[in-house]
C-alpha positions as semicolon CSV with decimal commas, in nm:
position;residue;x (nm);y (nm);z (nm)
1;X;-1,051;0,107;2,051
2;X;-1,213;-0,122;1,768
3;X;-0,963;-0,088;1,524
4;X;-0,643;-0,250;1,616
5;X;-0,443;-0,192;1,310
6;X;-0,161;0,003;1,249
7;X;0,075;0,106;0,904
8;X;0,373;0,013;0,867
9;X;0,542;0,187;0,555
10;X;0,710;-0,020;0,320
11;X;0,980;0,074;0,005
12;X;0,825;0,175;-0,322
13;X;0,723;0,054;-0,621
14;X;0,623;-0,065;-0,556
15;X;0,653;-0,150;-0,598
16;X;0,599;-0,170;-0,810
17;X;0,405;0,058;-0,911
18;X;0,104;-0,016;-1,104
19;X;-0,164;0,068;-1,354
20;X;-0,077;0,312;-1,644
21;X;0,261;0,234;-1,801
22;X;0,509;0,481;-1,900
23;X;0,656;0,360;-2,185
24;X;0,577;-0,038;-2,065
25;X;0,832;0,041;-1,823
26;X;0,788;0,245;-1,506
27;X;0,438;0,257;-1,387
28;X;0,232;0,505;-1,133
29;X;0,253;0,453;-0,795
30;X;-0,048;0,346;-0,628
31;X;-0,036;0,383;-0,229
32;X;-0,086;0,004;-0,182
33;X;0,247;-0,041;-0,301
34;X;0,386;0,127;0,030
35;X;0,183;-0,010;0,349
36;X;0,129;-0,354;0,480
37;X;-0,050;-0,422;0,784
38;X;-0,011;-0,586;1,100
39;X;-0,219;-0,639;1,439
40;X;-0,086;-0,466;1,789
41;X;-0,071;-0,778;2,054
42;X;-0,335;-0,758;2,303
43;X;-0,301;-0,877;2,672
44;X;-0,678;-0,934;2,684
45;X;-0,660;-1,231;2,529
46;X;-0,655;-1,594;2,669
47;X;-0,313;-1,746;2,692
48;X;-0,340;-1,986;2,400
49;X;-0,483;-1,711;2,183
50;X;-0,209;-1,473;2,276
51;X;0,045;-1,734;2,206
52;X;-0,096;-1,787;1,794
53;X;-0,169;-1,414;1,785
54;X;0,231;-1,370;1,867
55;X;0,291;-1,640;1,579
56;X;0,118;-1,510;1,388
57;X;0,290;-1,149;1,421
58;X;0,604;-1,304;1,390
59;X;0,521;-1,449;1,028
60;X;0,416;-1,122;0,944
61;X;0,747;-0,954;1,010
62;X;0,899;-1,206;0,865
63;X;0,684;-1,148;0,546
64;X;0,758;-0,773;0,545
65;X;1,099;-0,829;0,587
66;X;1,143;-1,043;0,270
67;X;0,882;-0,782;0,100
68;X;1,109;-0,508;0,178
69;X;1,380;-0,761;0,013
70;X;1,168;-0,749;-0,333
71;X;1,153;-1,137;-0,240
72;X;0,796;-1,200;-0,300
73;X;0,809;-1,565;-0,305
74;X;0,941;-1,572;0,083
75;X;0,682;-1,280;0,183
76;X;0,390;-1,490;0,022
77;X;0,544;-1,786;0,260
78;X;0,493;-1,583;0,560
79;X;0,205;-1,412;0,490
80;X;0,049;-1,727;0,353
81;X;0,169;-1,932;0,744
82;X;0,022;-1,583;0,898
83;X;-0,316;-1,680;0,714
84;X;-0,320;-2,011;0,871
85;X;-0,268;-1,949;1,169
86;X;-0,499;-1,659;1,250
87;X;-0,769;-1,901;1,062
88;X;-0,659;-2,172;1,328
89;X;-0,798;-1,928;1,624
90;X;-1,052;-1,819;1,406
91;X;-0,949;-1,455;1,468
92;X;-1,147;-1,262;1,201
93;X;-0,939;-0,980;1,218
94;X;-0,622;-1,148;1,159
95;X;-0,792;-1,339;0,865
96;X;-0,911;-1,046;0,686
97;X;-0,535;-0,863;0,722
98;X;-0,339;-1,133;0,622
99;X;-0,607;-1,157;0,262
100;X;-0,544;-0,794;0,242
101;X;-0,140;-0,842;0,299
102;X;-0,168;-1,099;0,029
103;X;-0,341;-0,930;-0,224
104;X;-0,085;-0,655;-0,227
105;X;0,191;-0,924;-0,239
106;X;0,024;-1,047;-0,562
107;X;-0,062;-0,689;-0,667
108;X;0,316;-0,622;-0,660
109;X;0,356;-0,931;-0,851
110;X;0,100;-0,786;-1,123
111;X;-0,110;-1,128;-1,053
112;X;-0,438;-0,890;-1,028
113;X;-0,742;-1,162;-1,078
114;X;-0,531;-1,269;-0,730
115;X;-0,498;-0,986;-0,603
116;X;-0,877;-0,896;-0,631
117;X;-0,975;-1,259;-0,481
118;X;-0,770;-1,172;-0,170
119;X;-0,895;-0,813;-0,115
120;X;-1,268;-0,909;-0,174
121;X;-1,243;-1,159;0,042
122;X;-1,072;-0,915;0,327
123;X;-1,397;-0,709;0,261
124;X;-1,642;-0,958;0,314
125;X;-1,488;-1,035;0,664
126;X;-1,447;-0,658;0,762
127;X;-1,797;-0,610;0,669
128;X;-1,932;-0,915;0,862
129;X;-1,706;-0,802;1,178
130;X;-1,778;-0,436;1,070
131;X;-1,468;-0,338;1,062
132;X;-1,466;0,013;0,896
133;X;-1,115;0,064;0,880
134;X;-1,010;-0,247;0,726
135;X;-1,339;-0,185;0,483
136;X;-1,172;0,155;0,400
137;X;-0,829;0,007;0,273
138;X;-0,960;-0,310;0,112
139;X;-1,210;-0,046;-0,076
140;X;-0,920;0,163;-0,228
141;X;-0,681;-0,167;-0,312
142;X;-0,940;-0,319;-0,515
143;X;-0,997;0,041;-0,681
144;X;-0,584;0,034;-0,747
145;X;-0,652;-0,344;-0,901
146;X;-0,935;-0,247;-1,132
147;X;-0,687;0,086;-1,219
148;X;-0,414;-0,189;-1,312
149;X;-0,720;-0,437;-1,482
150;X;-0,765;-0,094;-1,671
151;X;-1,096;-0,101;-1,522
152;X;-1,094;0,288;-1,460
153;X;-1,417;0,379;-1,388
154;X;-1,486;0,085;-1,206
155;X;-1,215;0,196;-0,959
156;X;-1,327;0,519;-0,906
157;X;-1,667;0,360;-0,777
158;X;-1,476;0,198;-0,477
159;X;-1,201;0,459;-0,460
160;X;-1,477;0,697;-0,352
161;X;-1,603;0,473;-0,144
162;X;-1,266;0,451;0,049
163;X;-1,263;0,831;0,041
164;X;-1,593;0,854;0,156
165;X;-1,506;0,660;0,501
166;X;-1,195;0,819;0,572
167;X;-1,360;1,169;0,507
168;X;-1,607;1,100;0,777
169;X;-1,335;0,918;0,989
170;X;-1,121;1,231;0,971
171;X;-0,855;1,034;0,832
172;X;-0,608;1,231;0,676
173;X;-0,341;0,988;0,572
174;X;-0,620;0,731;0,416
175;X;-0,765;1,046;0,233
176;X;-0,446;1,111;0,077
177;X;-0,411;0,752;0,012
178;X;-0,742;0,766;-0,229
179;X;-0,691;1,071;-0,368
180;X;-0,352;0,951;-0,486
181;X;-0,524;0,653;-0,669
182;X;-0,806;0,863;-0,774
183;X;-0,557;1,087;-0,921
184;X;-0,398;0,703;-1,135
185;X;-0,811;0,692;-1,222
186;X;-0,911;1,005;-1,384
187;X;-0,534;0,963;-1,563
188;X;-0,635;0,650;-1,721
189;X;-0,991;0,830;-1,802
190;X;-0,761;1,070;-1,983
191;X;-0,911;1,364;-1,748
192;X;-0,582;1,483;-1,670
193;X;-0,693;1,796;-1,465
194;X;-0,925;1,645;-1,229
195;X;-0,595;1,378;-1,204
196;X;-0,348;1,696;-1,125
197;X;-0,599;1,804;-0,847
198;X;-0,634;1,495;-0,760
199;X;-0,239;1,439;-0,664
200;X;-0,175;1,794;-0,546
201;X;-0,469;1,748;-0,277
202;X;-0,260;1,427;-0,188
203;X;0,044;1,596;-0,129
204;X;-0,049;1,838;0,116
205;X;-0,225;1,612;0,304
206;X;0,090;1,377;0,293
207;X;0,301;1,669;0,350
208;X;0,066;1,736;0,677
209;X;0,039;1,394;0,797
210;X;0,428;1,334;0,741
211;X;0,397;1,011;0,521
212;X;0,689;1,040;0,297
213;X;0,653;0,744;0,162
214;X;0,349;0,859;0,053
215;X;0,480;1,172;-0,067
216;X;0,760;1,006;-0,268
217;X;0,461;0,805;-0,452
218;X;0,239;1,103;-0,524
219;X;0,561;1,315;-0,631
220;X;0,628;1,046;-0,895
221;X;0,252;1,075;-1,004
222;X;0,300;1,438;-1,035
223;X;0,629;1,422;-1,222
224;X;0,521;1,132;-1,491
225;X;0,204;1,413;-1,566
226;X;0,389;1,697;-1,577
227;X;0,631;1,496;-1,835
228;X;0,303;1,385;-2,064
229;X;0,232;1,752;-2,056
230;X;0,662;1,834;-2,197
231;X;0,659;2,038;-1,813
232;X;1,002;1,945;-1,809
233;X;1,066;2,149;-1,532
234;X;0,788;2,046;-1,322
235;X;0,865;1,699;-1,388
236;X;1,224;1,717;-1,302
237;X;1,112;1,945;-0,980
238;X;0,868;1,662;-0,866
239;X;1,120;1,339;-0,948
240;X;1,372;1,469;-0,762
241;X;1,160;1,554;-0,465
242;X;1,071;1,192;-0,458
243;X;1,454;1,123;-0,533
244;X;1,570;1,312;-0,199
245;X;1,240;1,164;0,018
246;X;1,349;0,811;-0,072
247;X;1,758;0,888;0,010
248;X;1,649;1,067;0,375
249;X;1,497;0,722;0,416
250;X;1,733;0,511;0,241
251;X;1,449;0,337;0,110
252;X;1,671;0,146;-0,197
253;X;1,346;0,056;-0,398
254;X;1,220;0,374;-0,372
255;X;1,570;0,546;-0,501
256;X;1,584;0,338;-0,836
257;X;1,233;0,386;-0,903
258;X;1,318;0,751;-0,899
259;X;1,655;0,758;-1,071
260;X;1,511;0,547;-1,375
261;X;1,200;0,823;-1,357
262;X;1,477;1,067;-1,406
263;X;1,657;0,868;-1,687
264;X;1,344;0,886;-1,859
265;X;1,286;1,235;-1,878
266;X;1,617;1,304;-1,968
267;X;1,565;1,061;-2,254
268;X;1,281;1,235;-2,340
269;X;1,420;1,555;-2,328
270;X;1,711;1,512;-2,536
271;X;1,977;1,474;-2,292
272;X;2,084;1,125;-2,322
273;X;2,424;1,156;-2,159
274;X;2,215;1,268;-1,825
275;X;1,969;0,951;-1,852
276;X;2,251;0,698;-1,904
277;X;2,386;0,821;-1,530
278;X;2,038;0,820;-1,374
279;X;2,011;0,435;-1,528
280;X;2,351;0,320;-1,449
281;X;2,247;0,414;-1,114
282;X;1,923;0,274;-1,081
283;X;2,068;-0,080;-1,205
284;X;2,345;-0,075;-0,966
285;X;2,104;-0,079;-0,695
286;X;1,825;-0,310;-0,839
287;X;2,115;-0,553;-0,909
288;X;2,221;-0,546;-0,531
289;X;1,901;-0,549;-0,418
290;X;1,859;-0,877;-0,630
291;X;1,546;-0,764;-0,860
292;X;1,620;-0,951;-1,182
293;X;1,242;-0,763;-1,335
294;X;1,378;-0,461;-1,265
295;X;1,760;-0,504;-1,379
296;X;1,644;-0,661;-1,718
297;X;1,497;-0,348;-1,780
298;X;1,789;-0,145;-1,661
299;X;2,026;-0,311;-1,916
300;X;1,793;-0,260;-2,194
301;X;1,732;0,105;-2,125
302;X;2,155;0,132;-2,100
303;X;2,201;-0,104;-2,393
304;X;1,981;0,150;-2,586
305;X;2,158;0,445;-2,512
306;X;2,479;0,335;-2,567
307;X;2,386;0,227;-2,870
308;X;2,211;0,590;-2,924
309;X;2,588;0,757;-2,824
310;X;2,782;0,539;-3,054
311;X;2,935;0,326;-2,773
312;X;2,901;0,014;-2,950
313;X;3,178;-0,113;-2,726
314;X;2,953;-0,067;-2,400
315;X;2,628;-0,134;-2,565
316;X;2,739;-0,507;-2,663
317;X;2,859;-0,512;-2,289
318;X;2,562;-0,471;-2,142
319;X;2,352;-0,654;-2,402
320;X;2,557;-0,993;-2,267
321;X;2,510;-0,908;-1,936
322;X;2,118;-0,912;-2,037
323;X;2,175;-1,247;-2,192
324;X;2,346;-1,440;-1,943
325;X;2,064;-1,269;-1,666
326;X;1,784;-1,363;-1,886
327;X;1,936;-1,736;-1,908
328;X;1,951;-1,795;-1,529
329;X;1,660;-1,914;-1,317
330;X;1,479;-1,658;-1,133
């Protein structure tokens, strides 16, 4: 079989979650944020080749382990060693994944002229080797970049590209996967409806194909719609989908991308008691898991509505705690 790669599903958020922001905060999950990729080991090879090619496969674990972390620095290490070394055995493949693994490390990192460097040069070595699969996903990630480069219509050139090949593939995940940043598209177009079908067409197929992860992103797509539409209901229905998807998999990312989601709506809604839980929560996990980006923005969003309750007390608490963070290295 040509295509030797295979997903492995990664914590949200992603990531980090790109393009249109809700309230500079929180922003849409594109499906990028949740897969990196990796090469199965092949016992066709030659013995030296199979030797690098197991290197190499190391560093990449290595690199998804630290990217599961939120420690981009160390993933870029590995991925970055990865590089060299499948360039060192001039294995094309292995190249062209470990651009593409990069450019979503720099994606994540909102570094997107990067980010686009690294995918369009994963193209132009899956289309030299033709390599439709890797084509396919280095077609939607540099849709998700121009989404984030607010590049919109751009995107949806490549996007549909993507969908195109997996459509005629019968690829049901990678569908889902462009229709979920087709969906982020048409949003930033400001055609909400063709957005909505957009995400709900994603979520069956992710509910078919059993990619939760992928779920929990689209869910989160769904909910920050619904709440630009004052759907409260909807919205809360869809966050806390995503909310109970990300617990079943203890994916810690995931769960205080959703919480703060939640704390959001609640704001908006008038229920400001209800957010400050859903935000206490989210920063006790972003501050275990180490993500100062993400904790700064905790503490202002609890500063704020302690300040909103009349808890001076608190509010001054918190706001130190943001100084002292925003003093230390990062």
């Amino acid at each position: 079989m040509h295509n030797s790669l295979i997903f492995f599903f990664l914590l949200v958020n992603i990531l980090i979650m790109k393009n249109i922001l809700l309230s500079g905060l929180i922003k849409p999950l594109t499906i990028f944020s949740i897969c990196l990729l990796t090469l199965s080991i092949s016992c066709a090879t030659s013995q030296p080749l199979s030797r690098q090619k197991a290197k190499a496969i190391e560093l990449e674990r290595k690199g998804r382990e630290y990217f599961e972390q939120g420690n981009n620095a160390r993933a870029l290490r590995y991925f970055t060693q990865a590089l060299q070394v499948y360039e060192s055995i001039d294995h094309r493949e292995g190249v062209a994944l470990s651009l593409h693994n990069l450019g979503i490390i720099y994606h994540t990192m909102d570094e997107y002229s990067a980010a686009l460097n690294f995918f369009e040069r994963a193209l132009a070595i899956n289309l030299e080797i033709g390599n439709e699969d890797g084509q396919s996903l280095n077609l939607n990630q540099i849709g998700a970049v121009l989404i984030s480069l607010h590049r919109p219509k751009e995107a949806l050139e490549f996007i549909n590209r993507s969908w195109a090949m997996a459509q005629r593939k019968g690829d049901l995940r990678g569908q889902a996967e462009c229709l979920n940043n087709l969906g982020l598209a048409y949003r930033a177009l400001g055609e909400d409806e063709k957005a909505l079908n957009c995400f709900l067409q994603a979520q069956k197929l992710h509910e078919k194909t059993g990619n939760l992860l992928g779920l929990a992103a689209t869910l989160n797509n769904l909910g920050k719609l619904y709440q630009a539409r004052q759907d409260w209901n909807k919205a809360r229905k869809s966050f806390q989908a995503a909310l109970e998807i990300d617990q079943q998999l203890e994916n810690s990312l995931g769960i205080s991308t959703d919480l703060t989601h939640l704390g959001r709506l609640h704001e908006k809604m008038g229920e400001p008691e209800k957010a400050l839980n859903y935000h206490l929560r989210a920063w006790r996990i972003n501050e275990y898991l180490g993500r100062k980006d993400r904790v700064l923005k905790d503490l202002s969003l609890i500063t704020n509505l302690y300040d909103a309750l009349g808890k001076s007390t608190e509010a001054e608490k918190f706001r130190e705690k943001a100084k002292k963070l925003t003093s230390t290295p990062p």
